[in-house]
PDB file of N, CA, C and O in Angstrom:
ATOM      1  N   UNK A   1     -12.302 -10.129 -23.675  1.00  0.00           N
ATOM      2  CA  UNK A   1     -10.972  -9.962 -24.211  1.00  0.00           C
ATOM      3  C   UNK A   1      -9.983 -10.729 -23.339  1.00  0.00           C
ATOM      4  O   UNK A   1     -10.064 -10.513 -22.129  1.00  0.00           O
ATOM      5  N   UNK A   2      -8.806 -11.832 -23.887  1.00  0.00           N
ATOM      6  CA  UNK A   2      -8.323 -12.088 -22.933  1.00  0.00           C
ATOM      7  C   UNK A   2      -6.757 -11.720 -23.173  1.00  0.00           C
ATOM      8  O   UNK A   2      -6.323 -11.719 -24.325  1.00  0.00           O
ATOM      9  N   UNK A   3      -5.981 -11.431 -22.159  1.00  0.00           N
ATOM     10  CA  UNK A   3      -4.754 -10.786 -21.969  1.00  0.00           C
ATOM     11  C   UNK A   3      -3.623 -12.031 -21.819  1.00  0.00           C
ATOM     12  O   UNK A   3      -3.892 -12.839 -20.929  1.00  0.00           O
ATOM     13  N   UNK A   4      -2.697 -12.215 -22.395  1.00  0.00           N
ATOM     14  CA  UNK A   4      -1.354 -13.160 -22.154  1.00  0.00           C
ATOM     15  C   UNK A   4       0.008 -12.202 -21.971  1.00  0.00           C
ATOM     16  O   UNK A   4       0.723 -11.770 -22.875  1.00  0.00           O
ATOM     17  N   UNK A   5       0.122 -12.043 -20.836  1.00  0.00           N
ATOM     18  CA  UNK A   5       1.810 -11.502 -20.328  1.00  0.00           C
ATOM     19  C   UNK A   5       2.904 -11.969 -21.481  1.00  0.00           C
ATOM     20  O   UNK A   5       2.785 -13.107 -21.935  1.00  0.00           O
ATOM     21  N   UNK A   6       3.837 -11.219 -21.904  1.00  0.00           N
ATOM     22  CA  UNK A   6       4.913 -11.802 -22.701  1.00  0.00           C
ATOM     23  C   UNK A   6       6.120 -12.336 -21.492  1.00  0.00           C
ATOM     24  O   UNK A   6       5.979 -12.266 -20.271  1.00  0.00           O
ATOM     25  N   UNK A   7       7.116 -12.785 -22.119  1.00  0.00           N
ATOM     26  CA  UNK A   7       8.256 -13.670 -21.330  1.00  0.00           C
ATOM     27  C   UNK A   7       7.877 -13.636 -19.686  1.00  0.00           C
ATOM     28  O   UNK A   7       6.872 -14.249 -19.325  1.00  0.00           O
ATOM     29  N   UNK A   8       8.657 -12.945 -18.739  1.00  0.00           N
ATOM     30  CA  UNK A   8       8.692 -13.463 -17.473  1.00  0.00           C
ATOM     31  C   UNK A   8       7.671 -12.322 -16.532  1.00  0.00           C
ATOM     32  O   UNK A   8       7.830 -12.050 -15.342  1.00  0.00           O
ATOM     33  N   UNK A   9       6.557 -11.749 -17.498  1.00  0.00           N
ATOM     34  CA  UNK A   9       5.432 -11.122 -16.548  1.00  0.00           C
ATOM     35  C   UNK A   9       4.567 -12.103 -16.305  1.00  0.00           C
ATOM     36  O   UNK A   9       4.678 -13.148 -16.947  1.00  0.00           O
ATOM     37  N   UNK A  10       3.370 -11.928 -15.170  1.00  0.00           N
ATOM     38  CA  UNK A  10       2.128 -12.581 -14.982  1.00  0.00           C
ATOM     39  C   UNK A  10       1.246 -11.241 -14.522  1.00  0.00           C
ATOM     40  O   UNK A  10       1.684 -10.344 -13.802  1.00  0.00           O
ATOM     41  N   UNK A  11      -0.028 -11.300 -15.068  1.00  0.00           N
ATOM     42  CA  UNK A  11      -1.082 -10.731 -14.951  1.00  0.00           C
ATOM     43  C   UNK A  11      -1.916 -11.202 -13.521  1.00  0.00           C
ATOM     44  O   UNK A  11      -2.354 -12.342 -13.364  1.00  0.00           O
ATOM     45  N   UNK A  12      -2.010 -10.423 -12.808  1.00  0.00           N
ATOM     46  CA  UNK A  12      -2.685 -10.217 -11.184  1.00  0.00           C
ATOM     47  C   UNK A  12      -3.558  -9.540 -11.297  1.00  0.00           C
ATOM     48  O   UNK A  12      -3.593  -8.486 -11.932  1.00  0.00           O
ATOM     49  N   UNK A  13      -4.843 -10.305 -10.381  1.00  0.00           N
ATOM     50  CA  UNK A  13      -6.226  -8.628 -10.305  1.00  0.00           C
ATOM     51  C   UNK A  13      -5.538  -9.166  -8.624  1.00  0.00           C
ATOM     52  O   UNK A  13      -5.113 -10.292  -8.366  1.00  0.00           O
ATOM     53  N   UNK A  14      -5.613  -7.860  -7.586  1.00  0.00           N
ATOM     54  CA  UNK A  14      -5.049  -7.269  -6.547  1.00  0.00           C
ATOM     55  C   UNK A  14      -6.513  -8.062  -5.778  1.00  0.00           C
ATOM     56  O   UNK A  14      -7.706  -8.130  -6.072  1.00  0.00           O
ATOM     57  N   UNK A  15      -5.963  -8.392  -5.071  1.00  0.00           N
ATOM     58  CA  UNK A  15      -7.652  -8.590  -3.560  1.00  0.00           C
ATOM     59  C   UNK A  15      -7.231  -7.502  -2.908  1.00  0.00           C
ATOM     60  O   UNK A  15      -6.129  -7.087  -2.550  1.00  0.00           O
ATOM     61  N   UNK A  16      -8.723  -6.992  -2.799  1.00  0.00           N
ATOM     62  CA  UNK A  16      -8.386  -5.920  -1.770  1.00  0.00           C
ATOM     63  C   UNK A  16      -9.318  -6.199  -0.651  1.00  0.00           C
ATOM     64  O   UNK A  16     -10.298  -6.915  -0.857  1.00  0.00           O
ATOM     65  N   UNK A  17      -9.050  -5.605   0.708  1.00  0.00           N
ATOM     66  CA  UNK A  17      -9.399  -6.104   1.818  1.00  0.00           C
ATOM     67  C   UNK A  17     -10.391  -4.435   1.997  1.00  0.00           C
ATOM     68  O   UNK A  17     -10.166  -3.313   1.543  1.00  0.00           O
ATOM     69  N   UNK A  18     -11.590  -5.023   2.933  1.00  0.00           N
ATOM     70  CA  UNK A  18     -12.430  -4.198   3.294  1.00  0.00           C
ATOM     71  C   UNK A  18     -11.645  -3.586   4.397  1.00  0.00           C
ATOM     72  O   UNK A  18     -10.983  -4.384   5.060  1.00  0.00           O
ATOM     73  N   UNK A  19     -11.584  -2.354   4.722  1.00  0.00           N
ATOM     74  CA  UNK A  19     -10.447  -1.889   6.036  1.00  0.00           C
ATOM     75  C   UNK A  19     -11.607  -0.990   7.339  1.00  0.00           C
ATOM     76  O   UNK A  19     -12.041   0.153   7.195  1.00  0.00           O
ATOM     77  N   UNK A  20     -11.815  -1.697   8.254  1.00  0.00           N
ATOM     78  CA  UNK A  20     -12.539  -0.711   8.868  1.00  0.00           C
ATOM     79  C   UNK A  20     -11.846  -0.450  10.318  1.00  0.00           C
ATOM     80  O   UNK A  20     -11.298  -1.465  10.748  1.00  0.00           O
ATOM     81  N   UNK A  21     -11.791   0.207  10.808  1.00  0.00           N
ATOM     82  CA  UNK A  21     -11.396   0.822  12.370  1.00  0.00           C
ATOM     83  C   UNK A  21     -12.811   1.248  13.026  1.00  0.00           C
ATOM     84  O   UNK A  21     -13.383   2.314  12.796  1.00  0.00           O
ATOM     85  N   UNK A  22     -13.240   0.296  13.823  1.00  0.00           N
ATOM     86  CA  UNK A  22     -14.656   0.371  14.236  1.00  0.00           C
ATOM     87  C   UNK A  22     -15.705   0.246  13.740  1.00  0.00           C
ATOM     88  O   UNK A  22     -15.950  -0.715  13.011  1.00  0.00           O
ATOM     89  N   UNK A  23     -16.718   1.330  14.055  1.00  0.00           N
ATOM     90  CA  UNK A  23     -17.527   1.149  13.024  1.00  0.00           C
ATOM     91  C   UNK A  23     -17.211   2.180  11.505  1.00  0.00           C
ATOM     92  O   UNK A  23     -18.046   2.539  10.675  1.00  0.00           O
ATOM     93  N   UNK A  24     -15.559   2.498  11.533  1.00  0.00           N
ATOM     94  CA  UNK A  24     -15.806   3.683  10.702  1.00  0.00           C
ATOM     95  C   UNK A  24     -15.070   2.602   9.224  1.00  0.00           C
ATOM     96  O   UNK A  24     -14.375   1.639   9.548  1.00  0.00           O
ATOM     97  N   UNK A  25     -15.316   2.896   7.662  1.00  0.00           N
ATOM     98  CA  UNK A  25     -15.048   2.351   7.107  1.00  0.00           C
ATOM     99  C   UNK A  25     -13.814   3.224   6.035  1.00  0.00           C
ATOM    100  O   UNK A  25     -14.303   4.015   5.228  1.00  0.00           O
ATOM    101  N   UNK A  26     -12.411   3.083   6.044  1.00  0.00           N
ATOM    102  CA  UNK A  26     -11.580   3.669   5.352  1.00  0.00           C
ATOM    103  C   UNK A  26     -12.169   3.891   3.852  1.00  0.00           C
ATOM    104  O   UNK A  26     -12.622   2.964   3.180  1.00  0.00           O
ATOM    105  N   UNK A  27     -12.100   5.323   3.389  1.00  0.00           N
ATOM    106  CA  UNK A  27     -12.304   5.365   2.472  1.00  0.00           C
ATOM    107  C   UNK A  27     -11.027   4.767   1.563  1.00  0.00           C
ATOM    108  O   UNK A  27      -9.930   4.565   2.084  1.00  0.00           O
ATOM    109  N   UNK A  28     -11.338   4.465  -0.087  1.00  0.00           N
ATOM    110  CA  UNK A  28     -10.037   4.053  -0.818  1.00  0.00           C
ATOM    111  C   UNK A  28      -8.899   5.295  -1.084  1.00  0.00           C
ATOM    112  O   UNK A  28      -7.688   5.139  -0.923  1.00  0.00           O
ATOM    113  N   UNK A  29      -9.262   6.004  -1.331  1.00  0.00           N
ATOM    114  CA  UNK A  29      -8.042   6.941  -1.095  1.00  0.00           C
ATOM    115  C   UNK A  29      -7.372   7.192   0.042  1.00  0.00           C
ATOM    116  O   UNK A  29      -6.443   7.997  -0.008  1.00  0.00           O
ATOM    117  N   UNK A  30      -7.639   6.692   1.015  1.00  0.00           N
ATOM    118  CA  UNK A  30      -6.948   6.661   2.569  1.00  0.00           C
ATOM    119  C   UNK A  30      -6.325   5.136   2.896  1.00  0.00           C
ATOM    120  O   UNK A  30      -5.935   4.866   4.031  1.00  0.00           O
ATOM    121  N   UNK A  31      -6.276   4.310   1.963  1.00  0.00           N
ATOM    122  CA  UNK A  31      -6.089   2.662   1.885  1.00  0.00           C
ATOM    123  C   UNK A  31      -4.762   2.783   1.284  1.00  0.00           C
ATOM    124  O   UNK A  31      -4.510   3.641   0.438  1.00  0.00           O
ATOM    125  N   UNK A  32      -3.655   1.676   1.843  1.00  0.00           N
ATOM    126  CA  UNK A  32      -2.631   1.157   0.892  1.00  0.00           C
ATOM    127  C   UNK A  32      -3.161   0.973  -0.305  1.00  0.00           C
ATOM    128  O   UNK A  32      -4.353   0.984  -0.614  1.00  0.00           O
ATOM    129  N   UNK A  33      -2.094   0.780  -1.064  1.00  0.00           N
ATOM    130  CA  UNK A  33      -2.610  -0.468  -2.026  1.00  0.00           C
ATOM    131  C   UNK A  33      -2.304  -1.851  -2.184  1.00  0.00           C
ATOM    132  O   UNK A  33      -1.111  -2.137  -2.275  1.00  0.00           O
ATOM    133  N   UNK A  34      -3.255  -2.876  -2.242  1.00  0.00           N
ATOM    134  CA  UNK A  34      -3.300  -4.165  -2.059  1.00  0.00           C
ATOM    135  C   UNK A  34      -1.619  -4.653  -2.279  1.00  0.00           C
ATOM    136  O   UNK A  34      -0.739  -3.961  -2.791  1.00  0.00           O
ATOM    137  N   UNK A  35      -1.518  -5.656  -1.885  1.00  0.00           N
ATOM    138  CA  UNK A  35       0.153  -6.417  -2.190  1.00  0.00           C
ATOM    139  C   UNK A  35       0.139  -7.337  -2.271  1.00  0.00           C
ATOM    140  O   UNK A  35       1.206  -7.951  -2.304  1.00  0.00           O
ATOM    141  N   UNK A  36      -1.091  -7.999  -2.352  1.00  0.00           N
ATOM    142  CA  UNK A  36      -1.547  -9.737  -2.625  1.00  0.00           C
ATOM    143  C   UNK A  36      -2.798  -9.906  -3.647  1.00  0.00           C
ATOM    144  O   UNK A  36      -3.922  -9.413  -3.554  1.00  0.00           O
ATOM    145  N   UNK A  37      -2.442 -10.463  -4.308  1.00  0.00           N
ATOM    146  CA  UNK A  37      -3.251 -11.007  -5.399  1.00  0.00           C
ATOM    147  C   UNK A  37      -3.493 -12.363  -6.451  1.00  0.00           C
ATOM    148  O   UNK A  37      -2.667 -13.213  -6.120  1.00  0.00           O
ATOM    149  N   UNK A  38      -4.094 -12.714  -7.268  1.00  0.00           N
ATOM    150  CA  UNK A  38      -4.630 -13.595  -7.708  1.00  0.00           C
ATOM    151  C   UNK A  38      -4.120 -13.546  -9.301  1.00  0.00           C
ATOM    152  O   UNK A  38      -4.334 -12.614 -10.077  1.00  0.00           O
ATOM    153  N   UNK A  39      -3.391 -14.786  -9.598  1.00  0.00           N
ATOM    154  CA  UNK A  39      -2.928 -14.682 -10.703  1.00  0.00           C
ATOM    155  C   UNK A  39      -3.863 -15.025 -11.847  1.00  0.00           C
ATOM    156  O   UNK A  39      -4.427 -16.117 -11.787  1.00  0.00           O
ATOM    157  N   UNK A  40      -4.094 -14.245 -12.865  1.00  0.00           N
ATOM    158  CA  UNK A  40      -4.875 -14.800 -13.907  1.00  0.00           C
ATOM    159  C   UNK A  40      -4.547 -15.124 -15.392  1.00  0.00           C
ATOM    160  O   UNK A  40      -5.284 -15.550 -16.280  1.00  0.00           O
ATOM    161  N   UNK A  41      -2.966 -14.735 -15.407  1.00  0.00           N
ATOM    162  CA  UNK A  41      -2.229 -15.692 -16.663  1.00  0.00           C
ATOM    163  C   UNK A  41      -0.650 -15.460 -16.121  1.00  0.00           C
ATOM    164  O   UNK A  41      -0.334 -14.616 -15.282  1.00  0.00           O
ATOM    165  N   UNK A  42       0.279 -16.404 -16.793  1.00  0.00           N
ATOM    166  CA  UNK A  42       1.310 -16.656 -16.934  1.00  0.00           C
ATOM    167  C   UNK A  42       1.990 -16.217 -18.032  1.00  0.00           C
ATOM    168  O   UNK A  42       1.437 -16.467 -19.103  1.00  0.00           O
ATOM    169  N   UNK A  43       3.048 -15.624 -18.076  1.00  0.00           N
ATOM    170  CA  UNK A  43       3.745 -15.003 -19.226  1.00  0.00           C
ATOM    171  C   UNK A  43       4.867 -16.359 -19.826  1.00  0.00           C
ATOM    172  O   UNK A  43       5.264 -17.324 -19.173  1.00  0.00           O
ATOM    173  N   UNK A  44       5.121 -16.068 -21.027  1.00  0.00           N
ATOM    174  CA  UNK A  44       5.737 -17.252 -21.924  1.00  0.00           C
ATOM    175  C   UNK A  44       7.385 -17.853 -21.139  1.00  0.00           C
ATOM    176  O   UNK A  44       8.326 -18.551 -21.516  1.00  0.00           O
ATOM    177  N   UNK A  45       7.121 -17.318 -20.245  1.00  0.00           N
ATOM    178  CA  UNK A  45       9.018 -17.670 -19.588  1.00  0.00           C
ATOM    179  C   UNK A  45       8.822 -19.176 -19.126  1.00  0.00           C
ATOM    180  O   UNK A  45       7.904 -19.381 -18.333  1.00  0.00           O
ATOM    181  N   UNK A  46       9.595 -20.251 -19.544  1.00  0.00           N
ATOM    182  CA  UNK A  46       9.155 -21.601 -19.188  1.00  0.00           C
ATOM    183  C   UNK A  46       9.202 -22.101 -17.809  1.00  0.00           C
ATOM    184  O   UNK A  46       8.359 -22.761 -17.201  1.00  0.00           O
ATOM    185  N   UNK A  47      10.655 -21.544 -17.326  1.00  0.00           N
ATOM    186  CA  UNK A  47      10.839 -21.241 -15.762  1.00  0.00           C
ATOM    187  C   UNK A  47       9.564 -21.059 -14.995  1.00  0.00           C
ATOM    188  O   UNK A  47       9.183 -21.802 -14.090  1.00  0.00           O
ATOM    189  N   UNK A  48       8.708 -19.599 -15.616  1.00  0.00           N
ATOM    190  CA  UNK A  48       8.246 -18.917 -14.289  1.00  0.00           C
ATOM    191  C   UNK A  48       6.712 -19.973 -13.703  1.00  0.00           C
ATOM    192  O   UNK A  48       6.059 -20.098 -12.667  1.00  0.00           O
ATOM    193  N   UNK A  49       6.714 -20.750 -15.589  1.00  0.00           N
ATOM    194  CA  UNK A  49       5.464 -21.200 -15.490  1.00  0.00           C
ATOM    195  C   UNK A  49       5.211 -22.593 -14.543  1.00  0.00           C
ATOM    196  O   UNK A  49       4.201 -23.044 -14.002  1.00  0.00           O
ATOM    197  N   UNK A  50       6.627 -23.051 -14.611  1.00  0.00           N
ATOM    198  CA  UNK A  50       7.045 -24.128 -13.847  1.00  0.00           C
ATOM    199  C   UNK A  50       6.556 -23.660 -12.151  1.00  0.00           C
ATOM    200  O   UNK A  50       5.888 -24.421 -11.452  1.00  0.00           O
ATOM    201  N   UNK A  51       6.900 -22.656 -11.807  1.00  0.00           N
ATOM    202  CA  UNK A  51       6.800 -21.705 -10.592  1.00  0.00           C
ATOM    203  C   UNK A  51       5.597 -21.415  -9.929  1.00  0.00           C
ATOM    204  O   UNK A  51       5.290 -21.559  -8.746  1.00  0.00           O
ATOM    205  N   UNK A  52       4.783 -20.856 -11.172  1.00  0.00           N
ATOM    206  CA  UNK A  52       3.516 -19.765 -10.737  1.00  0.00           C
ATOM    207  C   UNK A  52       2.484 -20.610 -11.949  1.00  0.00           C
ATOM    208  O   UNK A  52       2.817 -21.084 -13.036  1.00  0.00           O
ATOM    209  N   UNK A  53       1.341 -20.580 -11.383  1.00  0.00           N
ATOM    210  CA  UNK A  53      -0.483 -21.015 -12.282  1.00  0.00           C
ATOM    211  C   UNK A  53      -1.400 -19.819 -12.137  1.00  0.00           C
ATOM    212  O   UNK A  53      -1.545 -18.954 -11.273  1.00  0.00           O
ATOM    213  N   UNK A  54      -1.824 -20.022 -13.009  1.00  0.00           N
ATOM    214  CA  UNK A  54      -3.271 -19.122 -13.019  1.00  0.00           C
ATOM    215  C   UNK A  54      -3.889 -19.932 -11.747  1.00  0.00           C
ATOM    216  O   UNK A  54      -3.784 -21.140 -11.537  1.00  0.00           O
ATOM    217  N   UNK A  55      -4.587 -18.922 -10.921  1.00  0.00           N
ATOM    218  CA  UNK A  55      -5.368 -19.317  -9.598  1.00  0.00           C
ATOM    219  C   UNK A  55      -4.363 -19.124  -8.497  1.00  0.00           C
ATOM    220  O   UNK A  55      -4.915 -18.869  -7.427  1.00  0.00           O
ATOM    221  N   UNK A  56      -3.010 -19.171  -8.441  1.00  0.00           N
ATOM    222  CA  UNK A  56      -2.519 -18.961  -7.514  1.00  0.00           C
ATOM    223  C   UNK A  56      -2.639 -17.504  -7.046  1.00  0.00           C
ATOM    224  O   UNK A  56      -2.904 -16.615  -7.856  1.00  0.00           O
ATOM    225  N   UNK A  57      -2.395 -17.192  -5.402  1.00  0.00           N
ATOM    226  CA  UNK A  57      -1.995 -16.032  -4.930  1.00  0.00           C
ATOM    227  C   UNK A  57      -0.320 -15.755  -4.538  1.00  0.00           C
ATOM    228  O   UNK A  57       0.530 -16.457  -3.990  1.00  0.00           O
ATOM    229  N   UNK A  58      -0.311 -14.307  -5.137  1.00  0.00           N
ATOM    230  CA  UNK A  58       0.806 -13.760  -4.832  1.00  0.00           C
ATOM    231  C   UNK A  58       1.149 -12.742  -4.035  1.00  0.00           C
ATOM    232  O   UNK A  58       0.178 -12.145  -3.568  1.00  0.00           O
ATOM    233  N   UNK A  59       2.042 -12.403  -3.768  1.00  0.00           N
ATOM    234  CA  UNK A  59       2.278 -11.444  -3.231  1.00  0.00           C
ATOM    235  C   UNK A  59       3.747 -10.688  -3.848  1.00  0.00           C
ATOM    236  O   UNK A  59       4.750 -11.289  -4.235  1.00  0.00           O
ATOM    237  N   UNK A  60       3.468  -8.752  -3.797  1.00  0.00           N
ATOM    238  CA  UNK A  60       4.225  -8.314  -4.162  1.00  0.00           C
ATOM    239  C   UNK A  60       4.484  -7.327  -3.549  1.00  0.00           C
ATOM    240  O   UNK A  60       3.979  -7.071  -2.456  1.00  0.00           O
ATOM    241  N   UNK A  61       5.612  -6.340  -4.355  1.00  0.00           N
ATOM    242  CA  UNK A  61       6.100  -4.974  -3.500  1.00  0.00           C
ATOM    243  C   UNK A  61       4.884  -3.835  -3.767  1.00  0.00           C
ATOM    244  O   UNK A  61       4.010  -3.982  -4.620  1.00  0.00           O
ATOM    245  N   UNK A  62       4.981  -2.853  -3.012  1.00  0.00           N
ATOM    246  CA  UNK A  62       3.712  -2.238  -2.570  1.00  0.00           C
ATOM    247  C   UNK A  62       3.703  -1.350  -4.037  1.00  0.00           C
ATOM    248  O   UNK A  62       2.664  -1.338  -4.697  1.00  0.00           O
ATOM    249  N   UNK A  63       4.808  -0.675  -4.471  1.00  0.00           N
ATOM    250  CA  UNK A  63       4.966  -0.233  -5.686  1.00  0.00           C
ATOM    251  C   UNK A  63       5.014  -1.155  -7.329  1.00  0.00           C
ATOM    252  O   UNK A  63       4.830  -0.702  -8.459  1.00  0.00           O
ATOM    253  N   UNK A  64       5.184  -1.911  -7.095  1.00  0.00           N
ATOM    254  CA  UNK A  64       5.435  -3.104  -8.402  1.00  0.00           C
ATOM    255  C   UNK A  64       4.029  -2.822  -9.208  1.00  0.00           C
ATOM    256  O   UNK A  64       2.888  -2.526  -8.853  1.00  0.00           O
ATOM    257  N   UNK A  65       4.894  -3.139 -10.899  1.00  0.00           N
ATOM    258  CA  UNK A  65       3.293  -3.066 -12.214  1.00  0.00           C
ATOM    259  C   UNK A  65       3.346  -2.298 -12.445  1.00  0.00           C
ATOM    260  O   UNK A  65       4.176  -1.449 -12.119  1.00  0.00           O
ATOM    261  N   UNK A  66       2.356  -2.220 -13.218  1.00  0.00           N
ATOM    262  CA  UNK A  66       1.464  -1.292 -14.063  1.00  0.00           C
ATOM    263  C   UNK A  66       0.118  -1.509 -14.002  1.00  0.00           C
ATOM    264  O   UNK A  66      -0.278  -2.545 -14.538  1.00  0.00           O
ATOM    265  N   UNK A  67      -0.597  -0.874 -13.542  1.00  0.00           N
ATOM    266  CA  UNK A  67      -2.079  -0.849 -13.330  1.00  0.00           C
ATOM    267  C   UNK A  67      -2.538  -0.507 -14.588  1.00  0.00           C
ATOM    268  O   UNK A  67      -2.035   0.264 -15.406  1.00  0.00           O
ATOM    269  N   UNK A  68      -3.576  -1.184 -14.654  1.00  0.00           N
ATOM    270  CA  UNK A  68      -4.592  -0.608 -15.693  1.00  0.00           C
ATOM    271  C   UNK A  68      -6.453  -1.410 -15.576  1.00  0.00           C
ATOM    272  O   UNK A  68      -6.904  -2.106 -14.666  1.00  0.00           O
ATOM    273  N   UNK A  69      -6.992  -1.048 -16.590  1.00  0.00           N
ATOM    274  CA  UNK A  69      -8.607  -1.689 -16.038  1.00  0.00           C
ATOM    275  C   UNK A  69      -9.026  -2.195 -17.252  1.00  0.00           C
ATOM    276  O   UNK A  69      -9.152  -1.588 -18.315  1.00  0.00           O
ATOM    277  N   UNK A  70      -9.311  -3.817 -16.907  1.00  0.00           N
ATOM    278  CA  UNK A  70      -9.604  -4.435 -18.433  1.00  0.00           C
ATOM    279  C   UNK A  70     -11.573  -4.731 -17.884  1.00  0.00           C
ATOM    280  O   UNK A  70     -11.819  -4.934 -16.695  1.00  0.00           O
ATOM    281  N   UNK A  71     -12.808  -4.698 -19.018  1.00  0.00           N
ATOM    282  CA  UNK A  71     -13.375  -4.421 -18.875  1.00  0.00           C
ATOM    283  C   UNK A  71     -14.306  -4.465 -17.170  1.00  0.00           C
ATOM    284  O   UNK A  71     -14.940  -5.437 -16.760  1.00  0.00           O
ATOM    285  N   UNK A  72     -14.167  -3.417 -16.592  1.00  0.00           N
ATOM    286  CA  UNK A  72     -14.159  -2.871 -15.230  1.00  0.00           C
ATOM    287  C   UNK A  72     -14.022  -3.442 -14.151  1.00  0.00           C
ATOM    288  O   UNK A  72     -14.742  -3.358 -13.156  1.00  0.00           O
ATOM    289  N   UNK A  73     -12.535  -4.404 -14.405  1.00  0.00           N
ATOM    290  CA  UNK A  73     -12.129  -4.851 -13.333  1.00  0.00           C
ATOM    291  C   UNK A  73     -10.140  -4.533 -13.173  1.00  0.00           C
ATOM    292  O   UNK A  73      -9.315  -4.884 -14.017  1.00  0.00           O
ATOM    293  N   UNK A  74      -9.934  -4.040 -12.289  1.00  0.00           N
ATOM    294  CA  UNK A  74      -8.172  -3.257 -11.783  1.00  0.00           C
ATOM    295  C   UNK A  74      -7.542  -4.536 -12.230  1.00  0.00           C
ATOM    296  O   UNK A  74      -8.266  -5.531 -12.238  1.00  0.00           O
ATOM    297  N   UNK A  75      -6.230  -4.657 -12.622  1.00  0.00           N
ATOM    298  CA  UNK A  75      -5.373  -5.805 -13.079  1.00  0.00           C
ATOM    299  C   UNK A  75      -4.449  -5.033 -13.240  1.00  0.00           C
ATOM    300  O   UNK A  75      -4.578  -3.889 -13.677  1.00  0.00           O
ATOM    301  N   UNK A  76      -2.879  -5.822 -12.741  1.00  0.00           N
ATOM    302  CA  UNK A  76      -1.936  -5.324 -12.901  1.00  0.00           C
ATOM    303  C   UNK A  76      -0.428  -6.443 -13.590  1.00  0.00           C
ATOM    304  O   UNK A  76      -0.216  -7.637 -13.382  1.00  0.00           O
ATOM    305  N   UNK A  77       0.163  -5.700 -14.209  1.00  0.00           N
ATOM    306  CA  UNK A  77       0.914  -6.623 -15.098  1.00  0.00           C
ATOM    307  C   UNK A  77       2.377  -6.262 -14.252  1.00  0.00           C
ATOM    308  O   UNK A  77       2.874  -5.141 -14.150  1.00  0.00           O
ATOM    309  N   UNK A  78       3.020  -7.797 -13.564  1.00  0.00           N
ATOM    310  CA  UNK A  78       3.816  -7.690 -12.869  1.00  0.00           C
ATOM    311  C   UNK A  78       5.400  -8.670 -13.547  1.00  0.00           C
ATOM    312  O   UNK A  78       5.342  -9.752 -14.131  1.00  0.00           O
ATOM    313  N   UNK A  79       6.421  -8.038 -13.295  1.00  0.00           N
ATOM    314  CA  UNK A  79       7.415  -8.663 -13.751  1.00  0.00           C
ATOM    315  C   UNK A  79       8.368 -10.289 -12.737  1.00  0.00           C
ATOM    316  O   UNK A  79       8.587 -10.396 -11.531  1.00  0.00           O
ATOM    317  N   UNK A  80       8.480 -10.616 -13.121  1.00  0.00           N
ATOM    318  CA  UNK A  80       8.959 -11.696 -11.928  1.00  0.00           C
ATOM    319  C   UNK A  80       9.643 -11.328 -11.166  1.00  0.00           C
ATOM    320  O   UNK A  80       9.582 -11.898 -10.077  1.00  0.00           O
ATOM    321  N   UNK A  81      10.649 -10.189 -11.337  1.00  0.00           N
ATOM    322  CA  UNK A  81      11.433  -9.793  -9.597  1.00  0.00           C
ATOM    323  C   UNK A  81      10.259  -8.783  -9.265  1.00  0.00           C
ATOM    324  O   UNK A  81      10.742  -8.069  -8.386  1.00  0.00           O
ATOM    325  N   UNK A  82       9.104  -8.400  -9.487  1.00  0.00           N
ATOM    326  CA  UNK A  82       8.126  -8.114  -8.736  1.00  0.00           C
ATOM    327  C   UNK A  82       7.346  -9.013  -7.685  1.00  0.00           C
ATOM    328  O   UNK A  82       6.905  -8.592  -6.616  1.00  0.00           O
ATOM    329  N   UNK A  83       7.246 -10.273  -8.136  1.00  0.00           N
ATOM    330  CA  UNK A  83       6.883 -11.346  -6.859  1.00  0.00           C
ATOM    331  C   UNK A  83       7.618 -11.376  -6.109  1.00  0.00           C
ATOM    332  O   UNK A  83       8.733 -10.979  -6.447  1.00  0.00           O
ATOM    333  N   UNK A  84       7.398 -11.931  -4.456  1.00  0.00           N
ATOM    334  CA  UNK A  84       8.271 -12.300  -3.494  1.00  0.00           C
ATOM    335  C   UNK A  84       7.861 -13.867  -2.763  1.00  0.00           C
ATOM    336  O   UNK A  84       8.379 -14.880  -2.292  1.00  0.00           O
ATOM    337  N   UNK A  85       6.416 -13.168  -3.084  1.00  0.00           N
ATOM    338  CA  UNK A  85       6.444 -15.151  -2.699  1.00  0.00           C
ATOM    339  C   UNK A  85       4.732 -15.507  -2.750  1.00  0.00           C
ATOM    340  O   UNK A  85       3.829 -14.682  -2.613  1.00  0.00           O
ATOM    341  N   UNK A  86       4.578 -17.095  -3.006  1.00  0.00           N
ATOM    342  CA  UNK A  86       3.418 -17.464  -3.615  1.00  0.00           C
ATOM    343  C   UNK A  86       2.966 -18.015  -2.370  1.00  0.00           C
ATOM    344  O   UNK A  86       3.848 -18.462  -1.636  1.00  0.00           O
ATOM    345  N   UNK A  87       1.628 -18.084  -1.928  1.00  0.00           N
ATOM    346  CA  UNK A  87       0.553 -18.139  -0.982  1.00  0.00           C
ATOM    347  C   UNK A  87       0.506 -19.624  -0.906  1.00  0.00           C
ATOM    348  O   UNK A  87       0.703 -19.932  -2.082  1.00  0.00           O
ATOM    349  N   UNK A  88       0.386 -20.567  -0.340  1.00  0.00           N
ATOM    350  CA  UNK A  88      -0.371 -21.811  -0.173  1.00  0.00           C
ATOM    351  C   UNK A  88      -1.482 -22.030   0.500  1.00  0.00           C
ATOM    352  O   UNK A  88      -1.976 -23.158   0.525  1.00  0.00           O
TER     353      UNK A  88
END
């Protein structure tokens, strides 16, 4: 199934980082949640597309989106004052 953001959202799956303190390994309910991620579409805003590509990484606010799970992988649909700034 594939997903297209309308006007100035882009669709992100989150990287999440393995977190360990020694040898002990944070469980996910004891983890932030990710704030950098991987863009996998562009929403129709001509601006943003000029801006942001599929493949780029982003980064956002720790709260920003809407989560949801397209077939069993986390993706979150973010608005453009949800980005702060793109990875090189």
């Amino acid at each position: 199934m594939k997903v297209k953001p309308l006007d100035d959202r882009v669709l992100v799956q989150p990287i999440e980082e393995e977190e360990r303190v020694g040898p002990i390994i944070i469980p996910d309910t004891a983890k932030e949640k990710p704030m950098m991620g991987k863009v996998i579409a562009v929403g129709t805003d001509e601006e943003l597309q000029k801006l942001i590509k599929e493949g780029d990484t982003v980064i956002y606010g720790k709260f920003a989106g809407e989560e949801f799970e397209l077939e069993g992988v986390k993706l979150l649909v973010l608005s453009r004052d949800n980005l702060m700034a793109k990875v090189s």
